[in-house]
C-alpha positions in Angstrom: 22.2 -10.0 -19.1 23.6 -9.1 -22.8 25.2 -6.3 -21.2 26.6 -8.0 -18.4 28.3 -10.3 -21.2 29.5 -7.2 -23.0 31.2 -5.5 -19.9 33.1 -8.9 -19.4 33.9 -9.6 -22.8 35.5 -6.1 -22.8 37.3 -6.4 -19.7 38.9 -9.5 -21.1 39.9 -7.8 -23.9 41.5 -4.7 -21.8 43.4 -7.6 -19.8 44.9 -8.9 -22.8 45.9 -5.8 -24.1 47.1 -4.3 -21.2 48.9 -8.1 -20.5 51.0 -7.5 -23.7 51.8 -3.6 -23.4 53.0 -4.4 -19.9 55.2 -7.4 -20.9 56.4 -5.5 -24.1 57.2 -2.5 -22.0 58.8 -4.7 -19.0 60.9 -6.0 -21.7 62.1 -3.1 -23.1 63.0 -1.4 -19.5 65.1 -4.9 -18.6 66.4 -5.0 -21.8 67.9 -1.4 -21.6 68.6 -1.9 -18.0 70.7 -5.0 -18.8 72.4 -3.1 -21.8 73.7 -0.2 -18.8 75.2 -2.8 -17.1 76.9 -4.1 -19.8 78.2 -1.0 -20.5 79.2 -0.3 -17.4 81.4 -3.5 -17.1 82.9 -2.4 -20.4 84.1 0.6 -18.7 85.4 -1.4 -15.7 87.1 -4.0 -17.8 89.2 -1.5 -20.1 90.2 0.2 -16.8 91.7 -3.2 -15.4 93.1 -4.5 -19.0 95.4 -1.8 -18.8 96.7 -2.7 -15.9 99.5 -5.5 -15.6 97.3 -7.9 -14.0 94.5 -6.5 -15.6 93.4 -10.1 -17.5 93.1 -11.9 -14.2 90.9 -9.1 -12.6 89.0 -8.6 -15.8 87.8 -12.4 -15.8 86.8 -12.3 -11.9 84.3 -9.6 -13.4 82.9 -11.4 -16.2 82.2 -13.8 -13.4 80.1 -11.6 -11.8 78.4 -10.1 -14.5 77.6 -13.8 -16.0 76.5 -15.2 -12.2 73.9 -11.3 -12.0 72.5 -11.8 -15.1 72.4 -15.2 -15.7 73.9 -16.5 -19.0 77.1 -16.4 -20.9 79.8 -13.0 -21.1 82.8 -13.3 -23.3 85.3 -11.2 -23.3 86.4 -10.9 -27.4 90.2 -9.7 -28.1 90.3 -7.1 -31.8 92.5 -10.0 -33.1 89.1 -12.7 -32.3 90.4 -14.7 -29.5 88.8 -15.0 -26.1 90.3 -13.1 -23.0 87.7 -13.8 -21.0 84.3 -16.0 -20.9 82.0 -17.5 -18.2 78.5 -19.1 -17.9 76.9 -21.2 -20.7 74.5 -19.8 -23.6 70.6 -20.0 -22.2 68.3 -22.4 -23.2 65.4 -21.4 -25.2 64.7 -17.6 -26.6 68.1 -15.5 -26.0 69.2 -11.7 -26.6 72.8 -10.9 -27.8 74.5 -8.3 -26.7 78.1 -6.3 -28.1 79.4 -3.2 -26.1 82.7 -2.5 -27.5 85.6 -2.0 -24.7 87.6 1.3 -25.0 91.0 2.4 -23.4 91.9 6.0 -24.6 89.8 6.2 -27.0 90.6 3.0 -29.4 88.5 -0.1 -29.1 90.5 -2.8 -27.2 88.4 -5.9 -27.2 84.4 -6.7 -27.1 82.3 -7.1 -24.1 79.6 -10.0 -25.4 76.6 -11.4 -24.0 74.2 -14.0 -24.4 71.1 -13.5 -22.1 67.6 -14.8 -21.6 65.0 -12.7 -24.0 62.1 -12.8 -20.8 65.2 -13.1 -17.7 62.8 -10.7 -15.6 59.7 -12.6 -16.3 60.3 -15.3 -14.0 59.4 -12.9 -11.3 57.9 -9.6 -12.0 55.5 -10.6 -14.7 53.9 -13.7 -13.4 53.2 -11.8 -10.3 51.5 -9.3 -12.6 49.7 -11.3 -14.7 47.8 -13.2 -11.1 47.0 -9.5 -9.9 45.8 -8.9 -12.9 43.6 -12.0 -13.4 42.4 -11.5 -9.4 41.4 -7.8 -10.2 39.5 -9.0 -13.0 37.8 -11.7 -11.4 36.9 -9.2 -8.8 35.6 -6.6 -11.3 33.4 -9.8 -13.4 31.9 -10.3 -9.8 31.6 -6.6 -8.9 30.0 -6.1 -12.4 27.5 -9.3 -12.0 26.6 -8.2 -8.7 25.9 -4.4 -9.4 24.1 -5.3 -12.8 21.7 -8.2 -11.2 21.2 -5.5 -8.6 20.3 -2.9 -11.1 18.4 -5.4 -13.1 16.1 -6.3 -9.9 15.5 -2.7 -9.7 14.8 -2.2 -13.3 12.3 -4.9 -13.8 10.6 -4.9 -10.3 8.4 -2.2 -11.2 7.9 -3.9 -14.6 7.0 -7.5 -13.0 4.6 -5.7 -11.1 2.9 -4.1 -13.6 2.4 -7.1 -16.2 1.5 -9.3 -12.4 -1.2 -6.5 -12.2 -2.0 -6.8 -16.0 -2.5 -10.3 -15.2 -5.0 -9.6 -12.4 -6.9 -6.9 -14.7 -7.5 -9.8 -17.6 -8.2 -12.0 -15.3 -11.3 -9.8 -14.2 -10.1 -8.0 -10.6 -10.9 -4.6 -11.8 -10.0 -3.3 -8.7 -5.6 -4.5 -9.9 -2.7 -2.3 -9.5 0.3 -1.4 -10.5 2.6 0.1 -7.5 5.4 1.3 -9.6 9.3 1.9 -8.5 11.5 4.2 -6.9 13.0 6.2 -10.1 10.5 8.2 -12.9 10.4 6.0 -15.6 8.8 3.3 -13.5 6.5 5.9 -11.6 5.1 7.1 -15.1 4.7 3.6 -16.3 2.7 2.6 -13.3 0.5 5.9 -13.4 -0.3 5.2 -16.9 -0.9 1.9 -16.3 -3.6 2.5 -13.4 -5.2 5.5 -15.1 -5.6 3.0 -18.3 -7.2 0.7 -15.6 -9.3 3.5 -13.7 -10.7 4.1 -17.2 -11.4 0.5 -18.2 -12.8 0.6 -14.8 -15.6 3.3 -15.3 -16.1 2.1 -18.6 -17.1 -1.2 -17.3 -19.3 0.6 -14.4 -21.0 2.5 -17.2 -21.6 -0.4 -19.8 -23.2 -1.8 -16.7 -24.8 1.1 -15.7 -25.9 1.6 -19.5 -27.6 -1.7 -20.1 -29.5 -1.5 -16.7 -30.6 2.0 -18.1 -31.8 1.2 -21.4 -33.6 -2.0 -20.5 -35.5 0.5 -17.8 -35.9 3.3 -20.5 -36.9 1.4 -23.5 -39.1 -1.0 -21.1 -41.0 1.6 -19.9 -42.5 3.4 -22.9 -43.0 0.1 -24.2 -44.6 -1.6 -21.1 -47.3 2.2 -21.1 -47.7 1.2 -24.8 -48.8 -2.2 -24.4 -51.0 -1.7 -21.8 -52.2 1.4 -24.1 -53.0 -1.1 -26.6 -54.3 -4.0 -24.9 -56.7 -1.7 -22.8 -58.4 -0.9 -26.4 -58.7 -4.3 -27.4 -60.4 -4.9 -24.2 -63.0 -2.2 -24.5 -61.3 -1.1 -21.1 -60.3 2.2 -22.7 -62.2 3.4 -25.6 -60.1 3.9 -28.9 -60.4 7.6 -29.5 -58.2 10.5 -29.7 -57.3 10.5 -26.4 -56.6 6.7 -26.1 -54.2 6.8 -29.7 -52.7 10.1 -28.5 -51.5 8.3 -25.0 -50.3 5.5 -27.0 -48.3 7.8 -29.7 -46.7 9.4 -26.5 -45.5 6.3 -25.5 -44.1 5.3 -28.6 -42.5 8.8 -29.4 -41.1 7.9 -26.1 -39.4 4.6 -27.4 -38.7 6.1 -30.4 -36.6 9.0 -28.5 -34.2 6.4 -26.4 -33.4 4.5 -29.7 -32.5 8.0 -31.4 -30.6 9.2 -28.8 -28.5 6.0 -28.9 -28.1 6.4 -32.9 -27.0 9.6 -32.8 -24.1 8.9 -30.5 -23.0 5.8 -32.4 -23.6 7.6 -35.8 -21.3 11.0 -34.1 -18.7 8.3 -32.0 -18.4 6.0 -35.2 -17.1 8.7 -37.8 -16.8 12.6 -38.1 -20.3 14.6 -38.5 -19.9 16.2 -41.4 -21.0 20.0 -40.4 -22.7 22.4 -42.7 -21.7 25.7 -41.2 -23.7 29.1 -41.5 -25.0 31.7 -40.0 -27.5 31.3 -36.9 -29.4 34.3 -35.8 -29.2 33.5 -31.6 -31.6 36.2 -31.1 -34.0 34.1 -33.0 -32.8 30.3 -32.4 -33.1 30.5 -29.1 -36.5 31.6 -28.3 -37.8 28.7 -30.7 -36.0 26.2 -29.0 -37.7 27.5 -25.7 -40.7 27.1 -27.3 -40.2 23.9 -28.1 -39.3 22.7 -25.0 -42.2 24.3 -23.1 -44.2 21.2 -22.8 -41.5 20.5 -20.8 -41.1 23.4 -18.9 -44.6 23.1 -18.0 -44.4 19.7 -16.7 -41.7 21.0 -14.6 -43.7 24.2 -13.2 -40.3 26.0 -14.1 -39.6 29.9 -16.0 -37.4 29.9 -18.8 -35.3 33.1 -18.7 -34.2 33.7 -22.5 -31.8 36.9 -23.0 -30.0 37.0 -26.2 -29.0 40.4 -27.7 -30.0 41.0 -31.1 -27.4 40.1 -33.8 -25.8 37.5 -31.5 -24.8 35.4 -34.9 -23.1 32.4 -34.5 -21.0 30.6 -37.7 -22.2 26.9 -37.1 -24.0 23.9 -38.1 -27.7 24.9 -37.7 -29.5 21.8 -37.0 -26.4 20.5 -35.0 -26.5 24.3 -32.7 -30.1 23.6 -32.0 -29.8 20.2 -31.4 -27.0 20.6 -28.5 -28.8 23.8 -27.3 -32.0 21.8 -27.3 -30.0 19.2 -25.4 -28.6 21.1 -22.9 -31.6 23.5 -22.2 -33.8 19.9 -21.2 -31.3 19.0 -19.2 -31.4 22.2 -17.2 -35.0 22.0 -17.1 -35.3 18.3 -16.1 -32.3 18.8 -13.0 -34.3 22.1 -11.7 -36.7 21.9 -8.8 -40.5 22.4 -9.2 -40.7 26.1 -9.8 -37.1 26.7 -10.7 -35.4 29.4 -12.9 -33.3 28.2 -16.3 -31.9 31.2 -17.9 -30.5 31.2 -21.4 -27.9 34.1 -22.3 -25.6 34.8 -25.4 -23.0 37.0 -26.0 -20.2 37.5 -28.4 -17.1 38.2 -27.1 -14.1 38.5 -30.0 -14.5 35.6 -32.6 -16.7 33.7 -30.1 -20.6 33.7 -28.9 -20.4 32.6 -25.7 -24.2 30.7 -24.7 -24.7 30.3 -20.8 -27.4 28.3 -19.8 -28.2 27.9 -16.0 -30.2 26.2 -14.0 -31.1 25.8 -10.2 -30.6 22.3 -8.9 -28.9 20.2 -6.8 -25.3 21.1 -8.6 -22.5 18.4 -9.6 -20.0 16.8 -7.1 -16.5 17.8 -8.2 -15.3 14.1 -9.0 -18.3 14.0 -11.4 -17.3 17.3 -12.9 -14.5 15.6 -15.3 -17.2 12.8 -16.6 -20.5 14.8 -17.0 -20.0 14.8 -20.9 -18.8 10.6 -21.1 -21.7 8.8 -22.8 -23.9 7.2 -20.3 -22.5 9.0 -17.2 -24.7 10.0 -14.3 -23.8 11.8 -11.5 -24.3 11.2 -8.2 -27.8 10.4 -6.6 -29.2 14.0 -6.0 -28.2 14.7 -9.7 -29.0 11.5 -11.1 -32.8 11.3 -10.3 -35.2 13.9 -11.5 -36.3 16.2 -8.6 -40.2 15.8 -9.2 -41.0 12.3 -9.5 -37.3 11.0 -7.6 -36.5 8.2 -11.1 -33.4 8.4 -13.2 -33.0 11.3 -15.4 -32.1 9.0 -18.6 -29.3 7.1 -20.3 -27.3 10.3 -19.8 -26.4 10.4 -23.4 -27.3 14.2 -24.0 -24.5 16.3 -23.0 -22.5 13.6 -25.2 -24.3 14.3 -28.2 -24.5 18.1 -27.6 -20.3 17.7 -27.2 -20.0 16.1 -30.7 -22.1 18.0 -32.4 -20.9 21.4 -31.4 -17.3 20.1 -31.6 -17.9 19.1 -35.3 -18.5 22.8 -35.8 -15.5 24.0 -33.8 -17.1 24.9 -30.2 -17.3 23.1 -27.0 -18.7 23.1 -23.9 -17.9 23.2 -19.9 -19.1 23.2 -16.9 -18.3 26.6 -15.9 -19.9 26.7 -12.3 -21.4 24.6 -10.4 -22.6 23.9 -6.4 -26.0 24.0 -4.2 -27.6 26.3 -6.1 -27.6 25.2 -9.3 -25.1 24.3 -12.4 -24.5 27.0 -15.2 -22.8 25.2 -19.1 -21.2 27.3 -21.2 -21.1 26.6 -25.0 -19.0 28.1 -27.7 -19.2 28.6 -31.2 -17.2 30.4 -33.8 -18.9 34.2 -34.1 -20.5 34.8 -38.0 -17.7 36.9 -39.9 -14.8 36.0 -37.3 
């Protein structure tokens, strides 16, 4: 709209000016035009002065030339007197006019005039100025036209969005946005609905999440009061057996709250890494052993081949806690009897750690999320294999990515399909 009111301001302005250059210059041409014929009737009149009858003939001229241009012509003798005069002085603005008469070369008499200043305007420049107003008109209306047009176009795509906007806030996760015909409003709209896709699956997870840690936290606690009551009732007896069941259960608990603390403490502010040198060849054989409880309860082999002197410069408790991480997942996604194998290797100022398993493998769309805090994939990958529940709150690949990315590696999914899923993590090598 503001632009639409600067185009016509301007055009105003470029009529006015171009109003008065045209009517200055019209001016100028008719004054010089009327100046010619001036002169020429000087030339006509000394040629008929010097003839005997030449005062007679010269006045039927200065008839003319007053009746053509439409005011007064005298005809002025050298001594001051008036040969010859016709017409009356205009009213209003006039232009004088002198054009000396010459017969052989010495000035005989004086041709005057007294003219209108603006004669021509009468015609010419009225006419003008109406074309001129009715091509500006048209431009105005050509200019409102185009620019509501344009306008329309401009903030379609933009309605549409903040309508979709609307329709997100208002709780229809499933809004929106379309977009437009040009970039600007395709990018806008992409942006917009990935922003929503994400708010989207973050909602589907914070669901997902508080479904998932009522189950896990509800279940050790559910084992551990039954644990407990069952002693008070004599039903179990309270030995080591009875307190070890219970301690499992509560280690259990205990397990799901840390996992959730660790992500808030590594989501809230940077871990503060404490890097040195970690002996692979020697890290990860312990973790194996640590996990073998669980490698047990899963009936599986646990495949560790790490060269020696496979250093890696990194946080030590933070590398064995993501390794640790990673290595349970592979365990608890592979099928009774199944291989995990564990390699290392450096390769230039890297170690490169591959850890692969054999189940079920992750659906490509889930590929992309496998590392968001409380993801699970789909069902096959989402439940464990041996006893078909959910695998967990899904929060350890998200705390293995933090920590390893507080001491400059990462991890990936590097393959994965129907026969099983292999990570890779990397680290910074010890001494670059």
């Amino acid at each position: 709209m503001l632009m639409g009111v600067a185009v016509i301001a301007v055009l105003l302005l470029v009529g006015i000016v171009v109003n008065r250059v045209v009517s200055n210059s019209y001016e100028t041409v008719l004054t010089s035009q009327q100046q010619q014929r001036l002169d020429d009737a000087a030339v006509t009149l000394a040629d008929r002065l010097a003839r005997p009858v030449g005062l007679a003939r010269a006045q039927a001229l200065v008839v003319r030339v007053a009746n053509a241009l439409g005011g007064e012509i005298r005809v002025i003798g050298i001594d001051g007197t008036t040969l010859a005069a016709f017409g009356r002085p205009p009213d209003g603005d006039r232009t004088h006019y002198e054009t000396p008469i010459e017969l052989d070369g010495e000035v005989v008499a004086t041709l005057e005039a007294d003219l209108p200043a603006r004669a021509g305007d009468r015609g010419f420049l009225p006419l003008f100025n109406v074309t001129l107003a009715v091509a500006g008109l048209v431009s105005v209306l050509g200019i409102v036209f185009v620019s509501t047009s344009i306008a329309g176009r401009l903030t379609r795509p933009l309605r549409d969005v903040a309508v979709a906007a609307r329709r997100l806030e208002a709780g229809e996760s499933s809004a929106r946005a379309t977009g437009g015909d040009d970039r600007e409003s395709t990018e806008l709209a992409e942006a917009f609905n990935a922003m929503a896709d994400r708010l989207e699956r973050s909602e589907m997870l914070r669901r997902r999440a508080a479904s998932d840690i009522a189950h896990d936290l509800a279940t050790p606690a559910t084992v551990l009061e039954s644990q407990l009551q069952a002693m008070i009732d004599g039903v179990v007896p309270t030995d080591t057996a009875g307190l070890e069941a219970a301690r499992s259960a509560a280690a259990a608990l205990g397990g799901v709250v840390a996992d959730i603390d660790d992500l808030a403490r590594a989501e809230a502010a940077p871990l503060q890494a404490r890097p040195a040198a970690v002996d692979l060849s020697v890290a990860v054989p312990e973790i194996a052993l640590a996990l073998d409880g669980l490698r047990r309860d899963r009936s599986a082999r646990l495949d560790v081949i790490v060269p020696p002197g496979t250093v890696a410069w990194a946080d030590p408790g933070h590398l064995a806690r993501a390794l640790r991480n990673v290595v349970a997942n592979a365990l608890t996604h592979s099928p009774v009897g199944g291989i995990v194998t564990v390699t290392a290797e450096r390769v230039g100022g890297v170690v490169r750690i591959h850890i692969a398993d054999q189940g079920p493998g992750i659906a490509p769309d889930d590929v992309a999320h496998v590392f968001e805090r409380f993801y699970r994939a789909d069902a096959s990958r989402a439940t464990d294999p041996m006893t078909g529940r959910p695998t967990g709150l899904g929060l350890g690949l998200t705390i293995a990515r933090e920590l390893l990315s507080a001491s400059g590696g990462r991890i990936a999914v590097e393959r994965t399909g129907p026969d099983g899923t292999t990570f890779v993590l990397e680290v910074p090598a010890a001494g670059g």
